[in-house]
N, C-alpha and C positions, 0 to 999 in steps of 0.2 A: 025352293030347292029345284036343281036343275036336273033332268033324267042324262045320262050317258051317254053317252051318243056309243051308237054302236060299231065295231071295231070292222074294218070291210072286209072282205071274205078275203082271204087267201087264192091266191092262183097256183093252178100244178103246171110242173114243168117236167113233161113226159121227157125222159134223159136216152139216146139211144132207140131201139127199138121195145124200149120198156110197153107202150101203150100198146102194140102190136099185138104182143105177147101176150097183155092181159086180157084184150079182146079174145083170143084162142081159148081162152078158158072158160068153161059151163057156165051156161045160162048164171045159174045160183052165184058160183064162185065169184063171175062177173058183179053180181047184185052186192054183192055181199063188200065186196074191197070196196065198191062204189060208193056202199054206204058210211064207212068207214076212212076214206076219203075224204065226203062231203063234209062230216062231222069236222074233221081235222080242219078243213077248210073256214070251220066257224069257230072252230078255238077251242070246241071239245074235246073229250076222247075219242079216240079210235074204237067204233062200237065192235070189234072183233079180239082177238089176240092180239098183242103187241109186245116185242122186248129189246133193247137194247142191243146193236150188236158191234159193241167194240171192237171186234175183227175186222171190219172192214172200215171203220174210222167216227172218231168224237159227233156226236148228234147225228149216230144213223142208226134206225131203228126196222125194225123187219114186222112186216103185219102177216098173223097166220090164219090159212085153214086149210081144213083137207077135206075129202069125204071118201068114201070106200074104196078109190082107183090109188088114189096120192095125195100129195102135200102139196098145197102152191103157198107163195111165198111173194111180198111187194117189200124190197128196200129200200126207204127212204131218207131223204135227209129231212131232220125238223124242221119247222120255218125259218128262216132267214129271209129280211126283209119283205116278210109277206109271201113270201113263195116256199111251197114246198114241191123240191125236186124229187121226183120217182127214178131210183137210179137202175131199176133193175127187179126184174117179175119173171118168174121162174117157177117150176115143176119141179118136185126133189121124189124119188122113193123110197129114200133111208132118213134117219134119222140124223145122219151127221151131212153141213150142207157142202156142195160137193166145191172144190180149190178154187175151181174155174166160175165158180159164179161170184165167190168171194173175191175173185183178184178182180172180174169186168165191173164189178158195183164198187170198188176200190179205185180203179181207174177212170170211172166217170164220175164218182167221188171229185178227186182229184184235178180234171178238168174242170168242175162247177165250181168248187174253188178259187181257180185259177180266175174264168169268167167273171168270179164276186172280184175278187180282188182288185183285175183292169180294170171292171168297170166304176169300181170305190175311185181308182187314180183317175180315170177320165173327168169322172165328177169332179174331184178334186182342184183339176187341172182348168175347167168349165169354168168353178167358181173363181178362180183366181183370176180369168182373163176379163 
């Protein structure tokens, strides 16, 4: 019986000023997506909150926490080819998330997209020559 070889870590791909942003945030907060992150990067769950959020587009998902100031927030897209892209890491103080963060994780959404795509036809294009 042969053991499984083990699946290689995932890479992130900080989209924007995404990484920037989540560095500004507390010590903790920081630790905490971190870990949740790395998790993700090995093909487990996200050890924090996590849900769905179809608003801003098909396999992107928002990781939560808050503590007694606010709410921070990391949306990502699921793995695709090994990489999960971090679209967008934000501060909210209400409960509903504010237009402007949904349309910039929508529009670099959409850019990473884009990037998967060309780079599928380059490949493509590679193989065939």
């Amino acid at each position: 019986m042969t053991a499984a070889l083990p699946s290689p870590i995932a890479v992130i791909v900080w989209e924007g000023d995404s990484l920037e942003v989540l560095r500004s945030f507390p010590e903790d907060i920081r630790g905490e997506f971190g870990d949740a992150l790395r998790a993700m990067q090995q093909g487990e769950r996200p050890t924090c909150d996590a849900r769905p959020m179809q608003s801003v587009g098909a396999g992107v998902f928002e990781l939560k926490l808050q503590d007694r100031r606010t709410w921070y927030r990391t949306l990502y897209l699921s793995k695709i080819d090994n990489v999960i892209h971090v679209l967008h890491c934000f501060e909210k103080s209400s409960r509903k998330t504010p237009k402007t963060d949904l349309q910039l994780a929508s529009r670099r959404l959409s850019n990473v997209l884009r990037r998967i795509n060309l780079e599928k036809k380059n490949e493509k294009r590679i193989n065939k020559a």
